[in-house]
N, C-alpha and C positions, 0 to 999 in steps of 0.2 A: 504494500500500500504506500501510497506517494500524497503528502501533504501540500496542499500550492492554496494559494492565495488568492482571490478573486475577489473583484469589487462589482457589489450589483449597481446594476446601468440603471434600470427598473425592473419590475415584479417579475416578468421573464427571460430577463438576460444579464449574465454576467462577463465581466472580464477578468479574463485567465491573467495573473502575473509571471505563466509562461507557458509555452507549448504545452500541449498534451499526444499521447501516442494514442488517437481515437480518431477513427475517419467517421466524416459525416455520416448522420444515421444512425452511428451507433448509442447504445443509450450507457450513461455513466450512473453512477451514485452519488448523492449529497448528504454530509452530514450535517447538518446546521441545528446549533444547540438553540436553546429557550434563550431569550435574553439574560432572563436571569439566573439561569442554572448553573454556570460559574457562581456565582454568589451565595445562591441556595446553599450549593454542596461545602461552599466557603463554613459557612453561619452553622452547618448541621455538625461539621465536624469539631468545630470551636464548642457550641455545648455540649458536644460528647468526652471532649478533653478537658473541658474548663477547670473545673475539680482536680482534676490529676495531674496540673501545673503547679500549685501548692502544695508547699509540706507544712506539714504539721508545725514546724515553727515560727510557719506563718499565721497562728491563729490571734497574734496580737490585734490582728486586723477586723476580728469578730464585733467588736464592741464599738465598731465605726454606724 
């Protein structure tokens, strides 16, 4: 798999930031994430670690 870059022109067409080995007609794949789904996955992981960045000798901080 080959990762390349393209910028949409409009809703059905993009430009390639380089060749592709695909002759007309053929049909390719796209993976295009949710806008936010970088982020999401960002925020989910953070409150799943949040807790287990602190040690215990940092409970001075409780009483904040």
């Amino acid at each position: 798999m080959k990762i390349i870059v393209a910028k949409v022109l409009d809703q059905t067409h993009l430009e390639l930031s380089q060749p592709i080995a695909a002759k007309p007609g053929k049909l390719i794949q796209l993976s295009i994430p949710d806008e936010d789904e970088d982020e999401r996955l960002w925020r989910e992981a953070a409150k799943k670690h949040f807790l287990e960045a602190y040690d215990a000798g940092d409970d001075i901080y409780n009483e904040l």
